[in-house]
C-alpha positions in Angstrom: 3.6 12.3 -22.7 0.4 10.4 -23.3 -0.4 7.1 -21.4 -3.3 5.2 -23.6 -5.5 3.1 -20.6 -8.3 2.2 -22.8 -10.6 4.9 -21.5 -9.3 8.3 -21.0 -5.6 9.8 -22.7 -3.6 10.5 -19.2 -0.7 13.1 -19.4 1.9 12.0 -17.6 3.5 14.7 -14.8 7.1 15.2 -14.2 8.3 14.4 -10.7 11.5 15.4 -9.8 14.2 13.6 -8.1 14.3 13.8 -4.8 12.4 11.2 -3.3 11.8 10.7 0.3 10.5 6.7 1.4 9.0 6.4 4.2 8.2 3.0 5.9 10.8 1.7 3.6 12.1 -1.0 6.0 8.7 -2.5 5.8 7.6 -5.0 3.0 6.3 -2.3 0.0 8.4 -0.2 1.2 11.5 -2.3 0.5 10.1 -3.6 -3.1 9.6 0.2 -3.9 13.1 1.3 -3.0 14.6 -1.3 -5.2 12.0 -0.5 -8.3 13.0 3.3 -8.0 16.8 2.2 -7.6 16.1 0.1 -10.8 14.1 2.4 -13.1 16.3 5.6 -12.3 13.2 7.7 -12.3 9.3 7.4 -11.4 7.6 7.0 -14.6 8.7 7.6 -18.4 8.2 11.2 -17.7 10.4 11.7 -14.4 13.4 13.6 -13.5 16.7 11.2 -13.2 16.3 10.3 -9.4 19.3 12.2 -7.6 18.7 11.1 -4.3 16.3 8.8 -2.3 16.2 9.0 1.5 14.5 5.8 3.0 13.5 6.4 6.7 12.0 3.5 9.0 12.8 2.4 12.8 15.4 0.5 11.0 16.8 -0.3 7.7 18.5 -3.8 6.8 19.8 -5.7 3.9 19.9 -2.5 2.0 21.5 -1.9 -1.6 24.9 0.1 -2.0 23.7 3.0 -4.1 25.2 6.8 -4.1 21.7 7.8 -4.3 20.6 6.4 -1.0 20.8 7.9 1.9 19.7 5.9 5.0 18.4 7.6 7.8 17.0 5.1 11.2 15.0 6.6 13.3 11.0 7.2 14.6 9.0 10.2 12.8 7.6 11.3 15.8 10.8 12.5 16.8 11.3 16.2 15.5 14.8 15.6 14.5 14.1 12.7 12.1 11.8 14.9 10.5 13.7 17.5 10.2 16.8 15.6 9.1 14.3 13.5 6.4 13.9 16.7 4.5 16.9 18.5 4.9 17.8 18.2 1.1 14.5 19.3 -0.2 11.9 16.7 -1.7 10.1 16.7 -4.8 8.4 13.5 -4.2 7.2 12.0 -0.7 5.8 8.3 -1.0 4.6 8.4 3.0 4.2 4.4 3.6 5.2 4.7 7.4 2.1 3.6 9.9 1.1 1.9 12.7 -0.5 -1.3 11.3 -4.5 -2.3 12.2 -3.7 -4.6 15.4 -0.9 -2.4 16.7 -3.2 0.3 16.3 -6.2 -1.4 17.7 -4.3 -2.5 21.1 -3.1 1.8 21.1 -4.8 4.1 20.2 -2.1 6.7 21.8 0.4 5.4 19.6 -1.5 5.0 16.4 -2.6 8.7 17.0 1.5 9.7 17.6 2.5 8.0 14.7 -0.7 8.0 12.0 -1.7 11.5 12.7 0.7 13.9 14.4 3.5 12.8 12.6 2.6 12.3 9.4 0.9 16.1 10.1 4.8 17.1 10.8 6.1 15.2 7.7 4.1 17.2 5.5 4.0 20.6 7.3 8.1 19.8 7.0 7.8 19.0 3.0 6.2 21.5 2.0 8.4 24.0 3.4 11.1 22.9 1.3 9.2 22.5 -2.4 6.5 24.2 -4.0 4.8 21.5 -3.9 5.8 18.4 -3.4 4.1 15.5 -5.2 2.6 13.1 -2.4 2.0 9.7 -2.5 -0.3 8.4 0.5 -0.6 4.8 1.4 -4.4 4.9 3.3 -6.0 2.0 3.7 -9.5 -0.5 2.7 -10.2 -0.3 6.7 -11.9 3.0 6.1 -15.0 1.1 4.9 -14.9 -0.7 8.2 -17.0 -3.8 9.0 -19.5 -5.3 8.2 -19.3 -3.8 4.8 -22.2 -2.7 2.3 -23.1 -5.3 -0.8 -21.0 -3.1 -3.0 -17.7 -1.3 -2.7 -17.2 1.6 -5.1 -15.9 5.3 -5.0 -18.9 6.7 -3.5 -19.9 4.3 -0.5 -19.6 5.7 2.8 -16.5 5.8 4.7 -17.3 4.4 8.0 -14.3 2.8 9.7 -14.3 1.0 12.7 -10.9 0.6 13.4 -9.1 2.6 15.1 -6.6 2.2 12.3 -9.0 2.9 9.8 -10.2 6.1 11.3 -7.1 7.8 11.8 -6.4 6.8 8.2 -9.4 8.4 6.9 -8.2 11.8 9.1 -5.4 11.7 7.0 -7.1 11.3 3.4 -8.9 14.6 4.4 -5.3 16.2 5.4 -4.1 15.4 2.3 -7.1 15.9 0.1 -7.1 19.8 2.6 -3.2 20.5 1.9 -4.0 19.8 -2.0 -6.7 22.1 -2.3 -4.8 24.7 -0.1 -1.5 24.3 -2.9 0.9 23.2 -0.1 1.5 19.7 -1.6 0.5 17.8 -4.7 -1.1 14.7 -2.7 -2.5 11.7 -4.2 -4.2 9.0 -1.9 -4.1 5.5 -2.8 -5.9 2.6 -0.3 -4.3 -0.5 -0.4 -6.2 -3.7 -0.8 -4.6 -6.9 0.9 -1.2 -6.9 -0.9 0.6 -10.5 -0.8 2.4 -12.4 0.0 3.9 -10.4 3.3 7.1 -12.1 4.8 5.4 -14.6 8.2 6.8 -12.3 11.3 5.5 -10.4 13.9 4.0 -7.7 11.9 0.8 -6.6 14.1 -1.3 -7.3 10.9 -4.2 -8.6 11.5 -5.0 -9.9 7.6 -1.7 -11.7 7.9 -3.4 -15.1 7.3 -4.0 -13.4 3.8 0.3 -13.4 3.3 0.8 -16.8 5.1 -1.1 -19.0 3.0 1.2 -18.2 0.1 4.4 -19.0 1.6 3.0 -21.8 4.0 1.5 -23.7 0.9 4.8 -22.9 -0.9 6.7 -24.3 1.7 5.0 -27.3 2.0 3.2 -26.4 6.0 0.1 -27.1 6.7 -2.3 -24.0 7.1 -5.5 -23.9 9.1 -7.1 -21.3 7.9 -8.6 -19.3 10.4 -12.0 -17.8 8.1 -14.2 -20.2 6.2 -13.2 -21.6 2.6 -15.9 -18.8 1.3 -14.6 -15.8 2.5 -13.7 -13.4 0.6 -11.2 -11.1 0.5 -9.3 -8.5 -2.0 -5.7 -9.4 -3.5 -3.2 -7.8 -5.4 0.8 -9.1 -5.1 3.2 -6.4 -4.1 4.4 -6.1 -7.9 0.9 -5.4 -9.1 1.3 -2.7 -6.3 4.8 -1.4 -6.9 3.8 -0.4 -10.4 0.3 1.2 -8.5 2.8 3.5 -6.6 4.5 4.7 -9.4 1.9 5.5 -11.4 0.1 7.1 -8.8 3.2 9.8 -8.3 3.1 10.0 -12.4 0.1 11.3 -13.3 -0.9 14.9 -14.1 -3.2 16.6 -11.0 -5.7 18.0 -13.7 -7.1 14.3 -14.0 -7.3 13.5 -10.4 -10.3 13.4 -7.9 -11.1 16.2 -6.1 -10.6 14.1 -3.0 -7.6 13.1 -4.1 -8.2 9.6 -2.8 -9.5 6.5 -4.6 -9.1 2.4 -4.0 -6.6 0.3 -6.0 -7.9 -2.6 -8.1 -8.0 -5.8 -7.4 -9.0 -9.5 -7.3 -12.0 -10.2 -5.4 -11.5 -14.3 -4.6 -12.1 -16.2 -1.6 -10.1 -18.1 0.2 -10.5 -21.6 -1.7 -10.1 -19.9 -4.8 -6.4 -19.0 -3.5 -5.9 -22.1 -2.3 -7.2 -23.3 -5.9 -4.9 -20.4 -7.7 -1.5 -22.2 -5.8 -2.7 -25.5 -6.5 -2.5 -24.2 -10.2 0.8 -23.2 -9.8 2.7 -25.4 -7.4 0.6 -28.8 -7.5 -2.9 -30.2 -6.0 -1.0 -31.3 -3.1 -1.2 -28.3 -1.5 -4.9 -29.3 -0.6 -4.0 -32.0 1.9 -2.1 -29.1 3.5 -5.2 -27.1 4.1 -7.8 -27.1 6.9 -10.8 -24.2 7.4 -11.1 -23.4 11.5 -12.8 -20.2 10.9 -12.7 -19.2 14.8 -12.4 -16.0 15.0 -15.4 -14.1 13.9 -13.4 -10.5 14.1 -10.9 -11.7 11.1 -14.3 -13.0 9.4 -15.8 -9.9 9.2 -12.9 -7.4 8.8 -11.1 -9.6 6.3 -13.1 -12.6 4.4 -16.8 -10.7 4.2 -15.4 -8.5 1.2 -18.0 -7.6 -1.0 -17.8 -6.6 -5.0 -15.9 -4.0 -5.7 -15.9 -1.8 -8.4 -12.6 1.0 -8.9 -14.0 3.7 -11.3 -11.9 6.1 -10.6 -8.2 3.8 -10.8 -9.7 2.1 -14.1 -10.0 5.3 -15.4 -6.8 6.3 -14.3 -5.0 3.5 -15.7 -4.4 1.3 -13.1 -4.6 -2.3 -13.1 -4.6 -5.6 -11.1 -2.8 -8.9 -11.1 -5.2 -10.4 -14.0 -5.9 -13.4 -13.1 -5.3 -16.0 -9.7 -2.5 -17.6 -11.2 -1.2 -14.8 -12.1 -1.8 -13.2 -8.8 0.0 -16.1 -7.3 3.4 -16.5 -9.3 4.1 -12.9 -8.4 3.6 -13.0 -4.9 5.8 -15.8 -5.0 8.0 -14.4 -7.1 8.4 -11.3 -4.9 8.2 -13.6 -1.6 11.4 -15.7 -2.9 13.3 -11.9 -2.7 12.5 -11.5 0.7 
């Protein structure tokens, strides 16, 4: 099947329909489970999905599906693994991390979690299909900070968070396993994806979420960068559809790396604050104050600098369109959670 993005004609592959999710307690993991639940297969092209195991450190507020199977548990226990793939998988969407503070405060257990076990996740998958499609969630960290004057798919990777590094490691295990025909990977690095649910989520770029649902709500926000910072957005549907696509498309038009970054909106902090005043009313300006503090979040998340996605243009991937639009579906997706 042919996919028109404008640029290229991509044939569309045919995953099959045993899906394994993991992270899919976590925020994109949760909108993912229900779009596969919804759509019945990944792309036009898929198999009917027959089962989907979701694996996290816990799974609430769930669906009632025959499809699903729930499994709780950590994946650097041998037994989750083991039990994650019992059924064979066709396609592995591996959203499960540490997240950048967590990581940053542990090292250890970044490494556990980001590295080893993710290396026994796929060593397990690929024992069991020939190959398995992979879907990676890595990460814009591996650019680290400060960044160059221009993002695209050749600037250096030269993380420095801890986070961002073991990420990286892993978009070479992947691009290695690929190359070696063990698994069918495909690395995508997420942008800031909005608006997260306000908890304790180790995130670091949480500020990015909070505004959203603050603002919504009617709370003030201080805003802890200054009004000019700039950052990268897409809304968790804009990255939902990104996730599917990626585990669509044929492996004769992907990188050799097999990684690439995910488009999106390049906008700074009042512009955000300008896209919700657009949708919600200009009285979400007396909400807002600028205490820009902490010069860490400054230059890890509000000194973004143009970016330019060659490689998912070409591919067919898009972003949000517009603020407004960027806005009214992280809302939309935010009123869900």
């Amino acid at each position: 099947m042919s996919k028109s993005t404008g640029k290229v004609s991509i044939i569309t592959g045919a995953p099959g329909g045993r899906i394994l999710l993991t992270g899919a307690g976590g925020f994109v993991g949760r909108h993912l489970a229900n779009r596969l639940l919804a759509d019945g297969k990944i792309g036009d092209n898929g198999a009917p999905i027959s089962s989907l195991t979701l694996v996290d450190i816990a799974l609430d507020h769930m669906p009632s599906d025959p499809r699903l199977k729930l499994l709780t548990g950590d994946l650097t226990d041998p037994a989750v693994v083991s039990a994650a793939v019992s059924g064979g998988v066709d396609v592995l969407y591996h959203l499960a991390s540490v997240p950048g503070g967590l990581a940053e405060r542990d090292p250890a257990h970044s490494k556990s979690v980001n590295v080893d076990a993710m290396f026994a996740l796929l060593d397990a998958v690929r024992a069991h299909a020939s190959p398995p499609r992979v879907v990676y969630t890595s990460t814009i960290a591996v650019y680290g900070a400060p960044m160059p004057d221009l993002i695209d798919d050749h600037t250096a990777l030269e993380p420095s968070l801890t986070y961002g590094v073991h990420k990286l490691m892993m978009e070479g295990v992947v691009a290695d396993y690929t190359k070696r025909g063990w698994i069918d990977g495909r690395t995508v690095r997420l942008p800031g994806i909005v608006a997260r649910p306000r908890a304790a989520s180790g995130l670091m770029s949480a500020f990015l979420s909070d505004v959203f649902t603050m603002l919504r709500d009617g709370e003030t926000f201080v805003c802890p960068v200054n009004k000019e910072g700039k950052s990268w957005f897409l809304s968790v549907p804009a990255c939902i559809d990104h996730l599917i696509h990626a585990a669509s498309i044929g492996p004769d038009h992907l990188p050799r790396w097999r990684a690439w970054n995910l488009p999106a909106q390049r906008l700074s902090m009042g512009e955000i604050v300008d896209g919700i005043a657009d949708v919600i009313g200009s009285h979400v300006y007396d909400l807002v104050t600028y205490e820009p503090t902490n010069p860490i979040l400054q230059a890890n998340f509000a000194s973004y600098p143009p970016y330019v996605t060659q490689t998912a243009d070409r591919l067919g991937f898009r972003h949000d369109g517009t603020p407004a639009n960027l806005v009214r579906n992280a809302l939309a997706a935010a009123d869900q959670e």
